[in-house]
Biopython code that builds the backbone (N, CA, C, O; Angstrom):
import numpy as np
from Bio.PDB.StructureBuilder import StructureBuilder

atoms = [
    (1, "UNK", "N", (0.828, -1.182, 0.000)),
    (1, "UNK", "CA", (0.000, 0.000, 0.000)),
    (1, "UNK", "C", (0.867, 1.237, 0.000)),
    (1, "UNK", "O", (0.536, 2.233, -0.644)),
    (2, "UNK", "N", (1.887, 1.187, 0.662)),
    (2, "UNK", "CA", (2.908, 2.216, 1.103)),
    (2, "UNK", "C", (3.525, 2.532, -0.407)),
    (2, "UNK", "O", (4.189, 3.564, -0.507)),
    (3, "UNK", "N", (3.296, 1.481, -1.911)),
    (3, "UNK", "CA", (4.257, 1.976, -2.424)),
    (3, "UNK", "C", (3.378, 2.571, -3.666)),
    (3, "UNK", "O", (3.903, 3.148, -4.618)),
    (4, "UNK", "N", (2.257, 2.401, -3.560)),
    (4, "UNK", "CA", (1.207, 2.858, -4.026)),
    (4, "UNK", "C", (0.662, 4.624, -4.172)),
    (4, "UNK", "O", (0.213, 5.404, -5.012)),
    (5, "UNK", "N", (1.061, 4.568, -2.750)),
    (5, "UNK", "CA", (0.689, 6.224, -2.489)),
    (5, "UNK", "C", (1.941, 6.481, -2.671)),
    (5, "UNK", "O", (2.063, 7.704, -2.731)),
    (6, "UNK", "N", (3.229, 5.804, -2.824)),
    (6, "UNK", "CA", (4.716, 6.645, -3.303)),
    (6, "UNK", "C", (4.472, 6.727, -4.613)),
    (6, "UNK", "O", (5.052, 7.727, -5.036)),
    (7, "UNK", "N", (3.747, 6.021, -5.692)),
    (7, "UNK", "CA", (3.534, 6.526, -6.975)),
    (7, "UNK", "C", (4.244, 5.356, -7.864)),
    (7, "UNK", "O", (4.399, 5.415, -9.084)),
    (8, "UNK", "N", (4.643, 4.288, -7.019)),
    (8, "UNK", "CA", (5.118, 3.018, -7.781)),
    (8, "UNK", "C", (4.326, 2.368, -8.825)),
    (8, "UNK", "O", (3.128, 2.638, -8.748)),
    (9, "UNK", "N", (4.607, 1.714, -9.625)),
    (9, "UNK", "CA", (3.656, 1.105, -10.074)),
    (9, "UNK", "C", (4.008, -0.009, -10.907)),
    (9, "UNK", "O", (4.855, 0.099, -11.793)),
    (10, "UNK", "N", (3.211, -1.392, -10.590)),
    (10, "UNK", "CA", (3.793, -2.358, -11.141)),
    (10, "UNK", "C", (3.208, -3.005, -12.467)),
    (10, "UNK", "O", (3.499, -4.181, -12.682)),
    (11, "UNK", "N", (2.607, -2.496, -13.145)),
    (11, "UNK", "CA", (1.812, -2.292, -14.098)),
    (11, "UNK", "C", (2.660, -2.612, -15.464)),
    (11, "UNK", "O", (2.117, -3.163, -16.421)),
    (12, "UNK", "N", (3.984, -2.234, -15.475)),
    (12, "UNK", "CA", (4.691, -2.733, -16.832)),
    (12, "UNK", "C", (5.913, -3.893, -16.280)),
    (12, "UNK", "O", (6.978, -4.090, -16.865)),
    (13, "UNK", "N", (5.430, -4.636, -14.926)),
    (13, "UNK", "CA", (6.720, -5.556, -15.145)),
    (13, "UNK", "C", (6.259, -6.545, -15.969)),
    (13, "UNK", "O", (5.037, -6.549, -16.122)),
    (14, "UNK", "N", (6.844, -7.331, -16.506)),
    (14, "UNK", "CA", (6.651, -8.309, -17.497)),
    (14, "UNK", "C", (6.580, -9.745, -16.796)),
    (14, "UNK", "O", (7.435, -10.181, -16.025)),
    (15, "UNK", "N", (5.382, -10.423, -17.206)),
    (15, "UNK", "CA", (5.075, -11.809, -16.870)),
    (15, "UNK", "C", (6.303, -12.974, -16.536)),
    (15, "UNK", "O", (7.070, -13.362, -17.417)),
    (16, "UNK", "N", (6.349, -13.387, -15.334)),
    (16, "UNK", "CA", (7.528, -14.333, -15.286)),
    (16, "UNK", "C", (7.653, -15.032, -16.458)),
    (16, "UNK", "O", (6.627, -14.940, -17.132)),
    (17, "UNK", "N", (8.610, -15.769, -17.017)),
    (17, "UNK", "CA", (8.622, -16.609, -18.189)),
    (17, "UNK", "C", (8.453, -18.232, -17.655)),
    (17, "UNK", "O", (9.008, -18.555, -16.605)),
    (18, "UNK", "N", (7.829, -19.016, -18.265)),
    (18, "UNK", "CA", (8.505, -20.426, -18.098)),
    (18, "UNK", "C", (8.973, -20.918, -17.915)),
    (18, "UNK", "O", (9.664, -21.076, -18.922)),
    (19, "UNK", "N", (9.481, -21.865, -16.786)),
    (19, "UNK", "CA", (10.711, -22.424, -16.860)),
    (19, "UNK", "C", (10.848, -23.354, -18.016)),
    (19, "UNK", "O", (10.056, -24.153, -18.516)),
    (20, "UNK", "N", (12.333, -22.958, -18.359)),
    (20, "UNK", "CA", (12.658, -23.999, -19.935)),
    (20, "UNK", "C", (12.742, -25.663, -19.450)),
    (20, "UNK", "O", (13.638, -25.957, -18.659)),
    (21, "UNK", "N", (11.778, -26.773, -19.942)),
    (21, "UNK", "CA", (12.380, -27.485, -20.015)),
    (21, "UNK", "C", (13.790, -28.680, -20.443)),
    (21, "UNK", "O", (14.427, -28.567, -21.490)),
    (22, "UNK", "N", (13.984, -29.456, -19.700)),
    (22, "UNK", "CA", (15.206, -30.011, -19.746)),
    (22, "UNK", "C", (15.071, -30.379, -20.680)),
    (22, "UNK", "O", (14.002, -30.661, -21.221)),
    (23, "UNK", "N", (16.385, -30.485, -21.192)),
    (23, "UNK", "CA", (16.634, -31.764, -22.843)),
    (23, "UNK", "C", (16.345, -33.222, -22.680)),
    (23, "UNK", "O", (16.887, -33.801, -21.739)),
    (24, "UNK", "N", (15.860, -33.629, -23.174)),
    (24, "UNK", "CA", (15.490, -35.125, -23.773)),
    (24, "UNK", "C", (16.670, -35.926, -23.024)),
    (24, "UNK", "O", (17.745, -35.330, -22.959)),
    (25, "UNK", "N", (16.598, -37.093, -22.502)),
    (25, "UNK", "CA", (17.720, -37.786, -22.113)),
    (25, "UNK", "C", (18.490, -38.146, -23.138)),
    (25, "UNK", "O", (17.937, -37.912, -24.213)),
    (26, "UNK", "N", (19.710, -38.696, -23.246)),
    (26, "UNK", "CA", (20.291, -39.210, -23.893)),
    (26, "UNK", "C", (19.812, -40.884, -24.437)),
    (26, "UNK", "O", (18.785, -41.192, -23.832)),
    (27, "UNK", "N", (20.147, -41.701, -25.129)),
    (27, "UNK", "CA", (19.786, -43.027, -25.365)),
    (27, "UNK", "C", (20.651, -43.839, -24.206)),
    (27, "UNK", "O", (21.128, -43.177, -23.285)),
    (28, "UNK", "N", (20.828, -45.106, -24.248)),
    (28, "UNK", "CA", (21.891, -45.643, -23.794)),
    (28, "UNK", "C", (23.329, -45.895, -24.932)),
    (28, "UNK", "O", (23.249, -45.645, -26.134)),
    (29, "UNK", "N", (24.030, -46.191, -24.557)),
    (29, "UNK", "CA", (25.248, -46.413, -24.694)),
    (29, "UNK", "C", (25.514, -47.613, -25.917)),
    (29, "UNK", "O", (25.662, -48.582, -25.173)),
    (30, "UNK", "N", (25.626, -48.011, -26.924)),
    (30, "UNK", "CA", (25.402, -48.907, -27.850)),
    (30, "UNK", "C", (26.321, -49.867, -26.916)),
    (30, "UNK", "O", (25.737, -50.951, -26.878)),
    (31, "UNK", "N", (27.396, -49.921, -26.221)),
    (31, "UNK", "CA", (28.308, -50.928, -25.602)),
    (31, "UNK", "C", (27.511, -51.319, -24.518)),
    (31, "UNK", "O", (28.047, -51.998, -23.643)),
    (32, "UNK", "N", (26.352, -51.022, -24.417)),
    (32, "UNK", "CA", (25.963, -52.092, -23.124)),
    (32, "UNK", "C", (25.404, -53.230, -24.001)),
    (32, "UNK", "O", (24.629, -53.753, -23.200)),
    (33, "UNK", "N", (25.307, -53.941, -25.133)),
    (33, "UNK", "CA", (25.645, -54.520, -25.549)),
    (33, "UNK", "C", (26.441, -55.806, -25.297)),
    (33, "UNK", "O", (26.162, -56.995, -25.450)),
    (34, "UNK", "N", (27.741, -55.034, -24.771)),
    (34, "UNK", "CA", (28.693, -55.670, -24.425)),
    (34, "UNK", "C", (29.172, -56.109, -23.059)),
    (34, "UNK", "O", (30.297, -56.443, -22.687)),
    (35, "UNK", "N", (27.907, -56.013, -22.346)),
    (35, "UNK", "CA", (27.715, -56.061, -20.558)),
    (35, "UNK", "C", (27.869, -57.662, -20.216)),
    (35, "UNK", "O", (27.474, -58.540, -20.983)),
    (36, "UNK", "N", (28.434, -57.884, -19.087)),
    (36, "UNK", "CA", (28.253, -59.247, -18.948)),
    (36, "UNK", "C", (27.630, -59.499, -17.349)),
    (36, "UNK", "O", (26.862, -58.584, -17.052)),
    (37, "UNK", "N", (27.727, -60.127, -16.683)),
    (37, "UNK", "CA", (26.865, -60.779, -15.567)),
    (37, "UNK", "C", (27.858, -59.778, -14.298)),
    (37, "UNK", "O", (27.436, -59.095, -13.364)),
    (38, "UNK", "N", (28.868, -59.971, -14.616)),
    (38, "UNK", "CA", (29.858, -58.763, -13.798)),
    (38, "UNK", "C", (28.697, -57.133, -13.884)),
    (38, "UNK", "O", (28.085, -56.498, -13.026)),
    (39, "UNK", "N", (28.816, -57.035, -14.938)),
    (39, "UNK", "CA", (28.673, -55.921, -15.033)),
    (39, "UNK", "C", (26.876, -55.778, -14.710)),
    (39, "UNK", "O", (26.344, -54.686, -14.908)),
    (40, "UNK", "N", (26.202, -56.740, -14.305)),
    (40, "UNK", "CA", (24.693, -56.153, -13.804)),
    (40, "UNK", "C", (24.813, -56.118, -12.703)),
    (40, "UNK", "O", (23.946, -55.539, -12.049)),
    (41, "UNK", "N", (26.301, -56.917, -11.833)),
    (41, "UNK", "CA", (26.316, -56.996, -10.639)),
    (41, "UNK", "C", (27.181, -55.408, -9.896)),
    (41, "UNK", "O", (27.463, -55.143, -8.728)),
    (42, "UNK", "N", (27.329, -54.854, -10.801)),
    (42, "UNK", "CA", (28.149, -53.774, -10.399)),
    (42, "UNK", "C", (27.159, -52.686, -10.559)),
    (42, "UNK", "O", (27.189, -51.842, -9.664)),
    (43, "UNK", "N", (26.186, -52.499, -11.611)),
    (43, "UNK", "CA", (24.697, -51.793, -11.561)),
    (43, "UNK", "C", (23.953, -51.541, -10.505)),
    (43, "UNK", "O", (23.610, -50.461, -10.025)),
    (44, "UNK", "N", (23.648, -53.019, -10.063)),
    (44, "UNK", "CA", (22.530, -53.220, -8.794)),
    (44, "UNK", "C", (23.677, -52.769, -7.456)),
    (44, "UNK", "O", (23.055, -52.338, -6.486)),
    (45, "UNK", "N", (24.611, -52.787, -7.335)),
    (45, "UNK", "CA", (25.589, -52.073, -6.137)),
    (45, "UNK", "C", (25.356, -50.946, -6.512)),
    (45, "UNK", "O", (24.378, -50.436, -5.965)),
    (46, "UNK", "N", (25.963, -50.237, -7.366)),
    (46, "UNK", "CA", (25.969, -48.954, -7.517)),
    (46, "UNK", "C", (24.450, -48.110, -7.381)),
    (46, "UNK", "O", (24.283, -46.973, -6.940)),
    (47, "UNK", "N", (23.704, -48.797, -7.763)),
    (47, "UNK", "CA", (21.755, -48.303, -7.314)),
    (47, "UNK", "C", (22.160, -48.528, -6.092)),
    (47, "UNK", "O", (23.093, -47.843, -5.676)),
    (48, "UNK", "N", (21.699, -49.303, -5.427)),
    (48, "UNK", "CA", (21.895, -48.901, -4.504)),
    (48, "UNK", "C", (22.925, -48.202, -3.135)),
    (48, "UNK", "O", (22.659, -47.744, -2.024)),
    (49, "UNK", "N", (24.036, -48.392, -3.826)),
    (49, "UNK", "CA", (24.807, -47.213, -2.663)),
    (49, "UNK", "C", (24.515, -45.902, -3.100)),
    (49, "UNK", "O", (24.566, -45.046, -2.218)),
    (50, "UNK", "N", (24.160, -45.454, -4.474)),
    (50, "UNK", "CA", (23.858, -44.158, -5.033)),
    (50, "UNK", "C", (22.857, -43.503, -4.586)),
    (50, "UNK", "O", (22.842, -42.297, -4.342)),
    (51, "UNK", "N", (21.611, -44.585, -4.407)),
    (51, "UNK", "CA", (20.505, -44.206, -4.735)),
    (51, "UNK", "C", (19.718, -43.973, -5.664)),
    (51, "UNK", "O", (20.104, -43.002, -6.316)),
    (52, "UNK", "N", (18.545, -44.527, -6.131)),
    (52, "UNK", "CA", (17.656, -44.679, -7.288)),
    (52, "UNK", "C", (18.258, -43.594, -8.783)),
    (52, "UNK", "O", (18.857, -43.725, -9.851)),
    (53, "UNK", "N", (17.395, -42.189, -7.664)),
    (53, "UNK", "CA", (17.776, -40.586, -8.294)),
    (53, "UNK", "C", (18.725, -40.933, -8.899)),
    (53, "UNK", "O", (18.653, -41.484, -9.998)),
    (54, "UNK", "N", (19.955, -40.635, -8.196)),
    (54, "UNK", "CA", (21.631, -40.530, -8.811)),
    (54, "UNK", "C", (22.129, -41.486, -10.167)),
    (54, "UNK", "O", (22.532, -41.418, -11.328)),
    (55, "UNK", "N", (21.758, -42.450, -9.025)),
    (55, "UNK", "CA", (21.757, -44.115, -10.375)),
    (55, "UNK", "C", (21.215, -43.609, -11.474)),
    (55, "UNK", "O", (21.880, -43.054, -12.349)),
    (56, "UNK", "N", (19.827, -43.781, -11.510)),
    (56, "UNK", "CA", (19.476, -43.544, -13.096)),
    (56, "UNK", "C", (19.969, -42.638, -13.825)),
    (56, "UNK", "O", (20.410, -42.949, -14.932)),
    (57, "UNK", "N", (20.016, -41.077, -13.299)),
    (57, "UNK", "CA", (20.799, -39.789, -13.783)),
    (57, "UNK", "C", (21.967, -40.103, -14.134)),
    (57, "UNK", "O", (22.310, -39.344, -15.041)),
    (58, "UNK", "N", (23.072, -41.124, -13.783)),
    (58, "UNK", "CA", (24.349, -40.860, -14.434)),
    (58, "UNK", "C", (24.370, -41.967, -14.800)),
    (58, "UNK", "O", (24.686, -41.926, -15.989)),
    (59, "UNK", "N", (24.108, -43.725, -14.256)),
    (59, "UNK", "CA", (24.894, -44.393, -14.624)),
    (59, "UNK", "C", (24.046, -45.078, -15.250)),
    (59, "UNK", "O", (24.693, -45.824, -15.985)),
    (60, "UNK", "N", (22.511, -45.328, -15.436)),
    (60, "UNK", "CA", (21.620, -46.145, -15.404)),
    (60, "UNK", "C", (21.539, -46.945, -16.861)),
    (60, "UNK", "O", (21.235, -48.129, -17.008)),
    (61, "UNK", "N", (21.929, -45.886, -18.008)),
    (61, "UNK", "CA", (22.209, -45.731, -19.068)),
    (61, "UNK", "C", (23.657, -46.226, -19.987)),
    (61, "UNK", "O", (23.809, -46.499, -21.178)),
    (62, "UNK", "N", (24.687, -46.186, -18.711)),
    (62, "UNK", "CA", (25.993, -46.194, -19.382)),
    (62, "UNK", "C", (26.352, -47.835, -19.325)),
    (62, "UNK", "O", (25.658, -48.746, -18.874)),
    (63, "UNK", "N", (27.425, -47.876, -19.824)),
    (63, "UNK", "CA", (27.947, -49.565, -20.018)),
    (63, "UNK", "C", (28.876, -49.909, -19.433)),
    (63, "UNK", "O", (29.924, -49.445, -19.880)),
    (64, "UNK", "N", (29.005, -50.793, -18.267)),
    (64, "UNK", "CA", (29.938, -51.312, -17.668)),
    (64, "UNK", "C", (30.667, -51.944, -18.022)),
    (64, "UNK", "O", (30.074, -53.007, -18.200)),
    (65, "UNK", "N", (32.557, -52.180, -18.525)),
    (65, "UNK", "CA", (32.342, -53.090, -19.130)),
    (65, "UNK", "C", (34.132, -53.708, -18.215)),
    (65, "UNK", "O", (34.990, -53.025, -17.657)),
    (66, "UNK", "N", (34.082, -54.687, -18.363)),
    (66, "UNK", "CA", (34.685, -55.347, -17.381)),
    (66, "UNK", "C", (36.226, -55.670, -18.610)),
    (66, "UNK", "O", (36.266, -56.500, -19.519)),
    (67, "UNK", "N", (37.202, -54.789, -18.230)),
    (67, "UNK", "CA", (38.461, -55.349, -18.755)),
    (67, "UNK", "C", (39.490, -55.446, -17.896)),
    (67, "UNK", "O", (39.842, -54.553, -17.125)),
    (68, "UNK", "N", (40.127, -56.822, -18.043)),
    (68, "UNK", "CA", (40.675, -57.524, -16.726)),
    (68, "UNK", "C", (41.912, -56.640, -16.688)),
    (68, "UNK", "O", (42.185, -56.366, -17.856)),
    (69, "UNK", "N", (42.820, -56.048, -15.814)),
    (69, "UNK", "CA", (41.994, -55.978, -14.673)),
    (69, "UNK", "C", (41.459, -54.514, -14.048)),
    (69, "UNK", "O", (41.853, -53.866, -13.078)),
    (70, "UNK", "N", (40.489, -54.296, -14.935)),
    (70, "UNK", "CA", (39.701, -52.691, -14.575)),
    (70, "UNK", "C", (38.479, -53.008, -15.137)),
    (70, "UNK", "O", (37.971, -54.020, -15.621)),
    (71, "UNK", "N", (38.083, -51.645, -14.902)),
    (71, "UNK", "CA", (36.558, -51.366, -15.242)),
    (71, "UNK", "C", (36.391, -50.238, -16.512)),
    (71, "UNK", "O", (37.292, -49.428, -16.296)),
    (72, "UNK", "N", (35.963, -49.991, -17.222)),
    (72, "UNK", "CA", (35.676, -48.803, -18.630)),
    (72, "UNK", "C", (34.124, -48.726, -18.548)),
    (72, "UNK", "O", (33.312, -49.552, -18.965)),
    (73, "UNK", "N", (33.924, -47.672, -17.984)),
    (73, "UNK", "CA", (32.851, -46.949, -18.007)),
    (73, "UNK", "C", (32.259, -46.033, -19.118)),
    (73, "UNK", "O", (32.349, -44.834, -18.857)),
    (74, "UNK", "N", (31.845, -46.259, -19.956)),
    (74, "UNK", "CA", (31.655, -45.751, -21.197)),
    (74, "UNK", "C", (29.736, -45.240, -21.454)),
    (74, "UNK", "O", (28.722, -45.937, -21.433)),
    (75, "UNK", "N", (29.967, -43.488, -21.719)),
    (75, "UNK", "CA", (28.933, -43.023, -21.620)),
    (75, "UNK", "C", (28.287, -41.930, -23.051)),
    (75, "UNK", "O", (28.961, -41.456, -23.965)),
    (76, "UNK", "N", (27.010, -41.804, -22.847)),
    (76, "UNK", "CA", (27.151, -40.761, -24.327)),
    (76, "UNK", "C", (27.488, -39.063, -24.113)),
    (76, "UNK", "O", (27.339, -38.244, -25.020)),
    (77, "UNK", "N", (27.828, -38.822, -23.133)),
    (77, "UNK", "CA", (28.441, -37.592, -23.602)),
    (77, "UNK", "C", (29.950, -37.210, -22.688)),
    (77, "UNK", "O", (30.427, -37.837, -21.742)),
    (78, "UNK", "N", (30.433, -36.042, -23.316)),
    (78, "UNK", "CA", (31.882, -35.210, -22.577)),
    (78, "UNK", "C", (31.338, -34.861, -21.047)),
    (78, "UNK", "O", (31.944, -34.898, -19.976)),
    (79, "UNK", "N", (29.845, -34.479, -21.378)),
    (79, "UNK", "CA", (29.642, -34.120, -19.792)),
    (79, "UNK", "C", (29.527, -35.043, -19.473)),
    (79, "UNK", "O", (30.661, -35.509, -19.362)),
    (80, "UNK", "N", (28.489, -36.074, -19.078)),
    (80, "UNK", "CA", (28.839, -37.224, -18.567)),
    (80, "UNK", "C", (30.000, -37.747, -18.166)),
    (80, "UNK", "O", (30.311, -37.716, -16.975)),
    (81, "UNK", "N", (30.777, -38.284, -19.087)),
    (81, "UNK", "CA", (32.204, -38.578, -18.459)),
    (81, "UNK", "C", (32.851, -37.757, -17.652)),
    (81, "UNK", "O", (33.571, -38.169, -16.742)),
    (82, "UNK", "N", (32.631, -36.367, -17.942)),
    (82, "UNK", "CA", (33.398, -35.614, -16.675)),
    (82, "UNK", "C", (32.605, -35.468, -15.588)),
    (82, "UNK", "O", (33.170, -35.255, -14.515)),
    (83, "UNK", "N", (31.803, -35.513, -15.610)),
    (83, "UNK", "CA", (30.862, -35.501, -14.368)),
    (83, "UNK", "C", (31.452, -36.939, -13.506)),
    (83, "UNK", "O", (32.190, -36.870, -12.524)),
    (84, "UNK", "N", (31.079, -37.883, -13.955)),
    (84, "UNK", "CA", (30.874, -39.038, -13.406)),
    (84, "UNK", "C", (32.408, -39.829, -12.713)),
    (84, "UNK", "O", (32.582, -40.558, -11.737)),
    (85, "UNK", "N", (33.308, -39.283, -13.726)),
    (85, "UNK", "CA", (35.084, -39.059, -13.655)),
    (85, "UNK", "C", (34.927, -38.337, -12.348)),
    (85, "UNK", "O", (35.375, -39.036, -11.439)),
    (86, "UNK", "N", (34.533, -37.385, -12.001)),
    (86, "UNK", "CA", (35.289, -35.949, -11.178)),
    (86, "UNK", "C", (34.119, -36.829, -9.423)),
    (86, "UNK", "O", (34.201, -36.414, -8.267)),
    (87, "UNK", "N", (33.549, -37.579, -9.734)),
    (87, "UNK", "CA", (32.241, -37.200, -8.559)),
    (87, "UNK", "C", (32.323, -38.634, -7.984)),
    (87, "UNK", "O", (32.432, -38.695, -6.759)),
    (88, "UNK", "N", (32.281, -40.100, -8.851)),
    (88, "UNK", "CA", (32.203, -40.795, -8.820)),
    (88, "UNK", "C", (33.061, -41.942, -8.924)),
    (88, "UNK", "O", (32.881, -43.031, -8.380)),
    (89, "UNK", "N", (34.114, -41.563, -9.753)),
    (89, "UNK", "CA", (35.137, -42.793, -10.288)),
    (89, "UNK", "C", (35.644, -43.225, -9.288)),
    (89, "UNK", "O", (35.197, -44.359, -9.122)),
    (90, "UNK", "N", (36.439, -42.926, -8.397)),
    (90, "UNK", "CA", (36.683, -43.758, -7.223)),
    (90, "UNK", "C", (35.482, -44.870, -6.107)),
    (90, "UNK", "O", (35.894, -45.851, -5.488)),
    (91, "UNK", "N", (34.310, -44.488, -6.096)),
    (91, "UNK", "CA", (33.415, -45.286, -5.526)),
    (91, "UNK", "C", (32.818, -46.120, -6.791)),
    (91, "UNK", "O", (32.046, -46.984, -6.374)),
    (92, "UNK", "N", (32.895, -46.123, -7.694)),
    (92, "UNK", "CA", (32.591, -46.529, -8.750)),
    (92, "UNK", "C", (34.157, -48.226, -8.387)),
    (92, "UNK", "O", (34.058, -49.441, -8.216)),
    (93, "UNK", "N", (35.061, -47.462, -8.434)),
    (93, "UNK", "CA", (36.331, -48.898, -8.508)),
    (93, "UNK", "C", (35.439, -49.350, -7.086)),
    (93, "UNK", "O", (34.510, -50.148, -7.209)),
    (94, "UNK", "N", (35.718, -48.902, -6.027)),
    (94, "UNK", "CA", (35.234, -49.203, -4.613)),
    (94, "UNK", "C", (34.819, -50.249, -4.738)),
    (94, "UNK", "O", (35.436, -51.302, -4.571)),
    (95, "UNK", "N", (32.959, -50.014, -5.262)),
    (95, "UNK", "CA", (31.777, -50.963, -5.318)),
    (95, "UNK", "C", (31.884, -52.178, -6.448)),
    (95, "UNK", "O", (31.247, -53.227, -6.355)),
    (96, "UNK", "N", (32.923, -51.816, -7.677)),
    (96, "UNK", "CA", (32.951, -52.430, -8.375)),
    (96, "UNK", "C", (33.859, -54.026, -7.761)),
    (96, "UNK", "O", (33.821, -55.216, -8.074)),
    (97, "UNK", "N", (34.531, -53.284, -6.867)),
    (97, "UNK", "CA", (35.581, -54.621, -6.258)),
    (97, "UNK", "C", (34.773, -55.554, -5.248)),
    (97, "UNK", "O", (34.779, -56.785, -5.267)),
    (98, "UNK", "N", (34.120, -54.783, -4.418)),
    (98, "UNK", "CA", (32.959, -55.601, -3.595)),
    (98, "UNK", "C", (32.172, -56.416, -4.510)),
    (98, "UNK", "O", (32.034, -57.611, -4.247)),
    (99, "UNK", "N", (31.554, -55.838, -5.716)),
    (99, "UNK", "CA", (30.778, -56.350, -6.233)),
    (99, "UNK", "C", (31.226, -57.665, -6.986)),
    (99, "UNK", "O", (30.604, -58.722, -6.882)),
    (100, "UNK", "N", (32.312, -57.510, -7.719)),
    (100, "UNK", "CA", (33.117, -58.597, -8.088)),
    (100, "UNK", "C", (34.002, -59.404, -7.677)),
    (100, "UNK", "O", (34.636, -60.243, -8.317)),
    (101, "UNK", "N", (34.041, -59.121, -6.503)),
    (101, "UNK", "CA", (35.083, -60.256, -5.616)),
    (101, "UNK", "C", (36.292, -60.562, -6.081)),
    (101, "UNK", "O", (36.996, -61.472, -5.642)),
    (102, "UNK", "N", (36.616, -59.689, -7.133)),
    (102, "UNK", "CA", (37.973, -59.604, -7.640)),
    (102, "UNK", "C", (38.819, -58.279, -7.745)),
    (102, "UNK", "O", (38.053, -57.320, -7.656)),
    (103, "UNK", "N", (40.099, -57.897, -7.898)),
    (103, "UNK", "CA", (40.668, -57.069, -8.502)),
    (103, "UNK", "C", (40.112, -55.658, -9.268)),
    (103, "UNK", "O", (40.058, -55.865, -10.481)),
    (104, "UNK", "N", (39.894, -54.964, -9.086)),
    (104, "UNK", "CA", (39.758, -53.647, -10.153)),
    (104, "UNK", "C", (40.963, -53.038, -9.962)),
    (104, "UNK", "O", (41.115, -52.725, -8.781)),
    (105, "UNK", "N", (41.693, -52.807, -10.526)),
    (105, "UNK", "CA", (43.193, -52.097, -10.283)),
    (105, "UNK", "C", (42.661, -50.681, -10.867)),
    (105, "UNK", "O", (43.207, -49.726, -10.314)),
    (106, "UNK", "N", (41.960, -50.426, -11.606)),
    (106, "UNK", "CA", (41.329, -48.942, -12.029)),
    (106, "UNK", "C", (40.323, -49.188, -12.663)),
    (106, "UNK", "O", (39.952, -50.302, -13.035)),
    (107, "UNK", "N", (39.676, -47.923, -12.877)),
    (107, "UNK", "CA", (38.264, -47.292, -13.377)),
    (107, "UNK", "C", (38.302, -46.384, -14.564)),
    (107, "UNK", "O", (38.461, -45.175, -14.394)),
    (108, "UNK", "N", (38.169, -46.883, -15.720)),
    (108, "UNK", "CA", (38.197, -45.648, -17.058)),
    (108, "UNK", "C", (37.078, -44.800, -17.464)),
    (108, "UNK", "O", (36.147, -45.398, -18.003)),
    (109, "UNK", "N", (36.984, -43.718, -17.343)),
    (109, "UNK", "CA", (35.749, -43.658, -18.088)),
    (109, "UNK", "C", (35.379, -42.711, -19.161)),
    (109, "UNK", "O", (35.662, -41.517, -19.073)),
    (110, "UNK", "N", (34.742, -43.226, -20.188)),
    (110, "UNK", "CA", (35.236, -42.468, -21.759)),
    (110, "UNK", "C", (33.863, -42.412, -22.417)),
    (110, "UNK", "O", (33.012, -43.299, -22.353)),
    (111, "UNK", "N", (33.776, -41.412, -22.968)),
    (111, "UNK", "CA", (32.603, -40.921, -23.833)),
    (111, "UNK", "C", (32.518, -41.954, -25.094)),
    (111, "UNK", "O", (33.564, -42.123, -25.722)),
    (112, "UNK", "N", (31.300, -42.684, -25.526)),
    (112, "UNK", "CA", (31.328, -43.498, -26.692)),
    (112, "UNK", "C", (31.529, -42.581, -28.184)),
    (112, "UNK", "O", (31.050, -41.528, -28.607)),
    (113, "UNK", "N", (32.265, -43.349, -28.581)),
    (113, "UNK", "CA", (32.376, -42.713, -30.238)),
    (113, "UNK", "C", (31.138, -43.466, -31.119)),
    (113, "UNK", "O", (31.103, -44.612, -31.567)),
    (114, "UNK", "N", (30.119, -42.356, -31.193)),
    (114, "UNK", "CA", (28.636, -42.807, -32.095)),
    (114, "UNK", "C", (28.534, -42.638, -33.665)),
    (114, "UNK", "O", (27.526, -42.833, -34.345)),
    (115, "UNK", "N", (29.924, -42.190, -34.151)),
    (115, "UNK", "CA", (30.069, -42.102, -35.802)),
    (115, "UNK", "C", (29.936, -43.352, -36.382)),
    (115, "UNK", "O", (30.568, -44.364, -36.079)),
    (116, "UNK", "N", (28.814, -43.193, -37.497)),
    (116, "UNK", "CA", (28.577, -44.468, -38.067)),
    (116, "UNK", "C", (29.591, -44.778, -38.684)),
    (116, "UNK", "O", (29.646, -45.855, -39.279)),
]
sb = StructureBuilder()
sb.init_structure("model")
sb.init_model(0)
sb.init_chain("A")
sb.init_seg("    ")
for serial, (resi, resn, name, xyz) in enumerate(atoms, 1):
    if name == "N":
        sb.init_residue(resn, " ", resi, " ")
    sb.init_atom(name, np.array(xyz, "f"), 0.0, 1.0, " ", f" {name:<3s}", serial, name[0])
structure = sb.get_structure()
């Protein structure tokens, strides 16, 4: 009321806009393909120490793929891999060694090349 009788007036602010929706997810990874029984067992760890959310958002999509003796995490984009590199790659070897009862000596993780 006070800004009313000062002579304010809100009469030309402009309508909030929309929030933009997000982009479309990505597909999966053509190399999950190449997943083996290791690698669903390193999925279902990683859901759950992640959590559902997290899981599906980064890894849910990507391809585990088991090369002795590491892991190659292979995803469809630069962000992705750096994301998942910078936040995750170490609990990623972690769970992957629990999960496999063997060796992971390291964790790679690389953006897929999708050129036909």
């Amino acid at each position: 009321m006070r800004d009313a009788k000062a002579g304010v007036s809100f009469a030309s602010l402009a309508p909030a806009a929309a929030p933009a929706s997000p982009p479309p997810p990505l597909p999966p990874v053509q190399a999950k393909a190449r997943e083996c029984d290791l690698s669903a067992r390193v999925h279902d760890a990683l859901r759950r120490r992640l959590g559902v959310s997290i899981y599906d958002h980064w890894l849910k999509d990507a391809a585990l793929i088991y090369d002795e003796p590491g892991l190659t995490v292979i995803v469809a984009s630069e962000f992705q891999r750096s994301w998942i590199e910078d936040r995750y790659g170490q609990l990623i070897g972690y769970v992957a060694r629990e999960a496999a009862n063997k060796a992971i000596n390291w964790v790679r993780v690389q953006r897929e090349d999708r050129r036909p």
